[in-house]
C-alpha positions as CSV (number, residue, x, y, z in Angstrom):
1,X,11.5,21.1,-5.6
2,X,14.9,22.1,-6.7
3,X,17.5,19.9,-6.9
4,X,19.7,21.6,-4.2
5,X,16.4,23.0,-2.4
6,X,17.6,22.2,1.1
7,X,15.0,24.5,2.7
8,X,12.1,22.7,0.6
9,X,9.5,21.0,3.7
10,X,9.5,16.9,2.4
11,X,6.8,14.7,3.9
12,X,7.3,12.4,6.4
13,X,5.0,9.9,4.2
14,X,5.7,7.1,1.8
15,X,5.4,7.7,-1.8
16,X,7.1,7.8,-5.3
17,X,10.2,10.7,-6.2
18,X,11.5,11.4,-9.9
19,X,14.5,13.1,-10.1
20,X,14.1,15.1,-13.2
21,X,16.0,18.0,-16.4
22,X,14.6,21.5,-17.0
23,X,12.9,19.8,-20.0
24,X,11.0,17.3,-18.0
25,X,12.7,14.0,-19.0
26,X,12.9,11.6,-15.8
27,X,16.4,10.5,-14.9
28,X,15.7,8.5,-11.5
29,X,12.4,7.4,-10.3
30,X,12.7,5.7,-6.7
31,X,9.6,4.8,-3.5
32,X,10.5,5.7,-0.3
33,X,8.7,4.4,3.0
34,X,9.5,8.2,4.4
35,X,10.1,10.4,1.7
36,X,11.8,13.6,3.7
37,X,14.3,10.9,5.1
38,X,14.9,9.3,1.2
39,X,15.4,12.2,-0.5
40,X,17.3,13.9,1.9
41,X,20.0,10.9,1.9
42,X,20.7,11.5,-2.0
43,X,22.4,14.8,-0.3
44,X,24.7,13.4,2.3
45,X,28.1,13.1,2.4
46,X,28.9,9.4,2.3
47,X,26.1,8.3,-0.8
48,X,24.9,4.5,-0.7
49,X,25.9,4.3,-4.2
50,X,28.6,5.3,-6.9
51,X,25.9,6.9,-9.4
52,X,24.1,9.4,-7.1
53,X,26.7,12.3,-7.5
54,X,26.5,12.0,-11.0
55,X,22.2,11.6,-10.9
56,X,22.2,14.9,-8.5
57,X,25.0,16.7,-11.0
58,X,22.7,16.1,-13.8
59,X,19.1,16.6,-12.5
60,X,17.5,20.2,-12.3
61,X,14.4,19.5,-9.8
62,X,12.5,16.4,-7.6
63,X,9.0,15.5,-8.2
64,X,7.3,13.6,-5.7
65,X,3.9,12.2,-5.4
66,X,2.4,10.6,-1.9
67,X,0.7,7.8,-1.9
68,X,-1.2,5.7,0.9
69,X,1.5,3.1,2.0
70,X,4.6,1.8,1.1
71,X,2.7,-0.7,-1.4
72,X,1.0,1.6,-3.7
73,X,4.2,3.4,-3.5
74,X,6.1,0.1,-5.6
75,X,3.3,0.0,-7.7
76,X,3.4,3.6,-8.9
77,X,7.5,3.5,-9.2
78,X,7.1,0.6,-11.4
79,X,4.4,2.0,-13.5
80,X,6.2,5.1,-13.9
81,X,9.6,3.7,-14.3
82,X,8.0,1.7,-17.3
83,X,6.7,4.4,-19.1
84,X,9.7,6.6,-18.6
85,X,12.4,4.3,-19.2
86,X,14.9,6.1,-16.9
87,X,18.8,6.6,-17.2
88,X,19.4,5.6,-14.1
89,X,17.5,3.3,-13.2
90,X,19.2,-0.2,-13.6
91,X,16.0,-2.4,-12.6
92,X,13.0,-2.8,-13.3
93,X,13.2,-1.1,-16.9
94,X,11.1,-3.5,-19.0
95,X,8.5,-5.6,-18.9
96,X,9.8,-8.9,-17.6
97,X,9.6,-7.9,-14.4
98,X,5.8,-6.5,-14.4
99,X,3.8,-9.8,-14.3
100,X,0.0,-8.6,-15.3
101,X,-3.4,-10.4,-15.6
102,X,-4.8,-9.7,-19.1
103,X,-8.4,-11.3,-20.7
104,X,-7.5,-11.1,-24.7
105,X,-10.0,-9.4,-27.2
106,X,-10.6,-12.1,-29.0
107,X,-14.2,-13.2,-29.9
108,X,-14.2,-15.8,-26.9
109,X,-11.5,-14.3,-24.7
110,X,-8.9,-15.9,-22.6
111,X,-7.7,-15.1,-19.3
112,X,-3.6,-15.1,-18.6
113,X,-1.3,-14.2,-16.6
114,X,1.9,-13.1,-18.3
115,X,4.8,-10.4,-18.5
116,X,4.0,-9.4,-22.3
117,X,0.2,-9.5,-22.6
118,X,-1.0,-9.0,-26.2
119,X,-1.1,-5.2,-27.1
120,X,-5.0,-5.4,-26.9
121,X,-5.4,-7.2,-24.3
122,X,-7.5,-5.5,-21.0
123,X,-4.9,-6.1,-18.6
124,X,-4.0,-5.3,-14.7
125,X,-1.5,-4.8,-12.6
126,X,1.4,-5.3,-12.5
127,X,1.2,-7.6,-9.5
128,X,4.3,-7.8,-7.0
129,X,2.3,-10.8,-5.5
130,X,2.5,-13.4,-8.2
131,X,1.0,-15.9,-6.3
132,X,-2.1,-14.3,-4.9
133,X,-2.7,-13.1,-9.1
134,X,-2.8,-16.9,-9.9
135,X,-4.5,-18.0,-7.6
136,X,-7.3,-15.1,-8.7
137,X,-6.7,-16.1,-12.1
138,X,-7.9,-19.8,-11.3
139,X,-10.6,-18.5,-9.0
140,X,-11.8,-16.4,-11.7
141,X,-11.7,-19.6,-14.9
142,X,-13.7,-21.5,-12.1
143,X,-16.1,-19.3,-11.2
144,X,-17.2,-17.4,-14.3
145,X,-15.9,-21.2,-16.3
146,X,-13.5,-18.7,-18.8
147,X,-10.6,-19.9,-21.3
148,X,-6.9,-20.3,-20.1
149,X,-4.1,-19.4,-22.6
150,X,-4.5,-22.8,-24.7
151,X,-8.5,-21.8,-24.9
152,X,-9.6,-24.9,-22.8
153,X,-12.4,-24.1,-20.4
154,X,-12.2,-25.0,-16.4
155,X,-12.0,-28.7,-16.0
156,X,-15.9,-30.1,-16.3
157,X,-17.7,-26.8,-17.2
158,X,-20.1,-27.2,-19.6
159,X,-20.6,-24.0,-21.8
160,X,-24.1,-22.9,-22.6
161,X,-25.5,-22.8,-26.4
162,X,-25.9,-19.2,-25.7
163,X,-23.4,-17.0,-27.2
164,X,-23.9,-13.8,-25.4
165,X,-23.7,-15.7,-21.8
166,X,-19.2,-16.3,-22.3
167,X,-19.3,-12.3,-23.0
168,X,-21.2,-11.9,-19.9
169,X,-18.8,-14.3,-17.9
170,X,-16.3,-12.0,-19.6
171,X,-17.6,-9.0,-18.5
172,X,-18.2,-10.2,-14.3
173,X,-14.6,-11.9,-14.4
174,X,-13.5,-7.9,-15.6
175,X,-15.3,-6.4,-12.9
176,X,-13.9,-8.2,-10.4
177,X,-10.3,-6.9,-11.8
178,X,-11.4,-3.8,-11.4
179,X,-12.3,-3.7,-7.9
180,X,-15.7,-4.7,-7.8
181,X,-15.5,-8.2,-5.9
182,X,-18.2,-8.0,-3.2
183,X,-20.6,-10.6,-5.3
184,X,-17.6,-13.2,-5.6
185,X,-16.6,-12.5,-2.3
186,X,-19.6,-13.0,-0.8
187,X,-20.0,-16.5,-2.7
188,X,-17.2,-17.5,-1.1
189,X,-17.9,-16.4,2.2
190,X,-21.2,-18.5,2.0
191,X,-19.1,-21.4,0.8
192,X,-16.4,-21.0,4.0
193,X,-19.5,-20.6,6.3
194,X,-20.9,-24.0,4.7
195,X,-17.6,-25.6,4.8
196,X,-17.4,-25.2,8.5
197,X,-21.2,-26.0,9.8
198,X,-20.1,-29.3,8.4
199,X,-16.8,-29.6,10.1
200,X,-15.0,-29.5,7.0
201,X,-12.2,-27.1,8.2
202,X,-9.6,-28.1,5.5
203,X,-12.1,-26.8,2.8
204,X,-13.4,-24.1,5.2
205,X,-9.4,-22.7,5.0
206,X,-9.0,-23.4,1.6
207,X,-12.0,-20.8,0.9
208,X,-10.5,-18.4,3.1
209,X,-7.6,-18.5,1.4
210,X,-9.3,-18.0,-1.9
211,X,-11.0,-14.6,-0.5
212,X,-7.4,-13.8,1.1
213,X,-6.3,-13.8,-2.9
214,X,-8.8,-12.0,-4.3
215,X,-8.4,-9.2,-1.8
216,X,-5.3,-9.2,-1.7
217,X,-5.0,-8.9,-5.6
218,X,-7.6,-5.9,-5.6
219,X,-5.6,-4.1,-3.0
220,X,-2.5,-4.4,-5.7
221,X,-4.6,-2.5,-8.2
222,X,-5.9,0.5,-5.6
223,X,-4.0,3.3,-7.8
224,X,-5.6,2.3,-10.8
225,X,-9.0,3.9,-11.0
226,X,-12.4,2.2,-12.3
227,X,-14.5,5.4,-12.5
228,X,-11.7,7.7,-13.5
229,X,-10.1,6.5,-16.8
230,X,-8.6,9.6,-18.6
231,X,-9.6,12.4,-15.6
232,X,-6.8,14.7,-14.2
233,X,-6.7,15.5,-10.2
234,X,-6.4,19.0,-10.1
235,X,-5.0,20.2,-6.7
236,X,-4.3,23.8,-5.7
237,X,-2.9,25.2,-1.9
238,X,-1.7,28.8,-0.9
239,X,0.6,30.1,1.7
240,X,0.3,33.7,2.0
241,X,0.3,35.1,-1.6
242,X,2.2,32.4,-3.1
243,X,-0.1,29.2,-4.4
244,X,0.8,26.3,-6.3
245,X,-1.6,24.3,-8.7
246,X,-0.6,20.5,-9.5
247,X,-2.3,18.0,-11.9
248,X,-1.9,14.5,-11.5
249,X,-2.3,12.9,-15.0
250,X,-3.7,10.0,-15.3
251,X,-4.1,7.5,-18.4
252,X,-6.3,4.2,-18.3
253,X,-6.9,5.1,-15.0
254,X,-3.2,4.6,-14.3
255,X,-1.5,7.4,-12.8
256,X,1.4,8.7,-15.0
257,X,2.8,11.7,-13.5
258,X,2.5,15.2,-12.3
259,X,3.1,18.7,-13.1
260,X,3.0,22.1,-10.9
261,X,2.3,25.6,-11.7
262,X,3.4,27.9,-9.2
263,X,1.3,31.3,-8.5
264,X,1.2,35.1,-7.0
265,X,-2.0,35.8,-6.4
266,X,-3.5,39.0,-5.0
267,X,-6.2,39.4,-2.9
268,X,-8.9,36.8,-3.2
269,X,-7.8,33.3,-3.5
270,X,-10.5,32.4,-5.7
């Protein structure tokens, strides 16, 4: 939408805007719980802050991009503000502030959680619940028995002589990063269940809590795709003879960005 495009319908829904130049750099990105209400304030008379007037002077169009809730909506506006490094944005412009769960590519791989995980690391996030990611992190070293940052294993795991069974620890510990948690899940489910036929509540809770984490942690990662690494979303929608195509690129399976085509079409929308 243009900048001064006052007749432009927003959505009453939260998501992620970027104010943006003619040439596509990113000067602003923001999240909004209701974007039609957000963006619409950046036009009012009385601005909540000294550098909008000089971020609308100096912007040629808004991009905007919906997501599911309000959460996914931080997540995206910090994923996007790192990779565009934006003017005018005063927070959240480096790393230090996008703590991330990474499993190093070493031979026998570690698992950490840290702000500047190794350039190639796998890694995930970045998590606005710190706690709940550490908590997975131990979960995880316990579990599957990998190496924390210093390379020591979980406190009386016993590794086996076969070499290809860390890479497969390796590989289950990724998969539950990546969204796929219903084995671990269910171990700990059985464990709770155990827990309380026994009347051990205080252990009974602790699993809980344990499956809270994990699900809690996978929720943080919903806009980052496991089946669609380096695939575009191609959407198109037509009003009369006017269409508009957008692409949502995506990198990694992190979403990066979008960009529209508008149409005139005649006759048969296809």
């Amino acid at each position: 939408m243009p900048v001064d495009g006052d007749d432009v319908e927003l959505p009453a829904k939260p998501g992620v805007y970027m104010f943006k130049q003619i040439d596509g750099t990113v000067m602003y990105v923001g999240k909004a719980t209701v974007l039609k209400d957000r963006i619409r304030s950046y036009f009012s008379r009385n601005p909540d802050r000294q550098m909008i007037p000089d971020l609308v002077k100096n912007s040629d169009e808004i991009d905007y991009i919906i997501t599911r809730n309000p959460s996914e909506a931080l997540m995206l506006e910090r994923q996007l503000i790192r990779k565009h490094k934006p003017r005018y944005n005063s927070l959240l412009k480096d790393d230090k502030s996008y703590p991330f769960i990474a499993i190093t590519s070493e031979d026998m791989p570690r698992i950490m959680y840290s702000r500047h995980p190794p350039t190639d690391a796998s890694r995930w996030g970045p998590f606005p619940d710190a706690g709940a990611a550490k908590r997975v992190i131990q979960l995880l070293r316990r579990h599957f028995g990998i190496r924390d940052e210093k390379n020591n294993l979980p406190f009386g795991y016993v590794e086996s002589d076969d070499s290809r069974s860390y890479r497969q620890r390796i590989n289950a510990a990724k998969s539950v990063l990546d969204g796929n948690a219903t084995i671990l899940i269910q171990s700990l489910q059985s464990e709770m269940d155990e827990h309380s036929s026994h009347l051990r509540y205080e252990a009974a809770g602790m699993s809980r809590d344990l499956i809270a984490a994990v699900q809690q942690t996978i929720s943080q990662q919903i806009i980052h795709s496991r089946f669609y690494q380096d695939c575009d979303a191609v959407g198109f929608h037509s009003i009369g003879d006017r269409g508009m195509i957008v692409i949502l690129h995506t990198k990694e399976g992190t979403i990066q960005g979008q960009v529209e085509y508008p149409l005139i079409h005649r006759g048969d929308i296809g």
